[in-house]
C-alpha positions as CSV (number, residue, x, y, z in Angstrom):
1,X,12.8,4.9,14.0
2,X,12.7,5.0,10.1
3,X,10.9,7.6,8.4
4,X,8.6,6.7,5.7
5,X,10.6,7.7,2.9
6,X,13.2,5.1,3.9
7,X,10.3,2.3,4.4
8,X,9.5,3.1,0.6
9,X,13.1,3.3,-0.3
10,X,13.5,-0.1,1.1
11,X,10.5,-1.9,-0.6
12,X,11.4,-0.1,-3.8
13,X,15.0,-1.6,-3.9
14,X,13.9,-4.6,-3.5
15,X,10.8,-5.7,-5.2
16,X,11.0,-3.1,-8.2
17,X,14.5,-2.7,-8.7
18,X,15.4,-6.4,-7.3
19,X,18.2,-5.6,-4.9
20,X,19.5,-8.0,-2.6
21,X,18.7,-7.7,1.6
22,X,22.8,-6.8,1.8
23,X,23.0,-4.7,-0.8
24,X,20.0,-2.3,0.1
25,X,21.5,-2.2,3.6
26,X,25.0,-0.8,2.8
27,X,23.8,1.5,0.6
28,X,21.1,3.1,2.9
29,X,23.0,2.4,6.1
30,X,20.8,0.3,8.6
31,X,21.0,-3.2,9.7
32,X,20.2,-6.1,7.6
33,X,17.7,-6.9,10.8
34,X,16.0,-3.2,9.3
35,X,16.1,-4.3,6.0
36,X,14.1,-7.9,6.5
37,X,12.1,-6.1,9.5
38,X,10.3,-3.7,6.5
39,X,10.4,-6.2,4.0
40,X,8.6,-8.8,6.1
41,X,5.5,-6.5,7.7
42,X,2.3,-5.9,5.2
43,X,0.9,-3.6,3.4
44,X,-1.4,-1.5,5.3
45,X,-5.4,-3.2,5.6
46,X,-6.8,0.2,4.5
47,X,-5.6,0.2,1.2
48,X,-7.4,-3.4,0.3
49,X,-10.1,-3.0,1.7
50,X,-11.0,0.2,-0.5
51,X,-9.7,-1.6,-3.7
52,X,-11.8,-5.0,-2.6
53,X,-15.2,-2.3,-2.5
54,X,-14.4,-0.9,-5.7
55,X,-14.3,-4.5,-7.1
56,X,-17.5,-5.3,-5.8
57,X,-18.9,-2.1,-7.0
58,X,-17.5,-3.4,-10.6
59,X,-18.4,-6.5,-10.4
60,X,-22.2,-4.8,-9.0
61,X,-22.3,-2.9,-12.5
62,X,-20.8,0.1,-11.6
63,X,-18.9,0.4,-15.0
64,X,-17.0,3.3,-14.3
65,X,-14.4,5.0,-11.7
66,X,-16.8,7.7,-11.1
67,X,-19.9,5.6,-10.1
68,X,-17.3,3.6,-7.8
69,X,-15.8,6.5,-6.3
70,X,-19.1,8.0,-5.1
71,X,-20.0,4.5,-3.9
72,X,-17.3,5.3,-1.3
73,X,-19.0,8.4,-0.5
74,X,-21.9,8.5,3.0
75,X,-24.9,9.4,1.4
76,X,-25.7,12.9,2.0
77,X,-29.2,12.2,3.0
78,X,-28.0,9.9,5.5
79,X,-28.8,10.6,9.2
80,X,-25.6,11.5,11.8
């Protein structure tokens, strides 16, 4: 199993520093399989869906990040 450093060393390589598939795999060690395995799954849903709210708080006229970060936020004087 990789450890999340590697994952990020992997997608680093690649899409910032532009390495090839090959190269990334000889110089962290794992399969080529590895390599396009990591490269080929997404990003994780959580992250986009917190940046699509913040848009729509944006676009709502929230004009700052702290009115959109509090948007984020349960109410406190909502019910549990």
């Amino acid at each position: 199993m990789l450890i999340v450093e590697t994952i990020a060393r992997i997608r680093r390589e690649h899409f910032i520093k532009g390495k090839t598939i090959k190269e990334i795999a000889r110089d962290l060690k794992v399969s080529r399989n590895t390599v396009r395995k990591v490269l080929s799954r997404e990003r994780p849903h959580s992250s986009t869906s917190v940046l699509s709210s913040h848009g729509r708080s944006w676009d709502d006229g929230q004009q700052n990040s702290r009115d959109c970060w509090q948007g984020t936020r349960p109410s406190p004087l909502a019910s549990n």
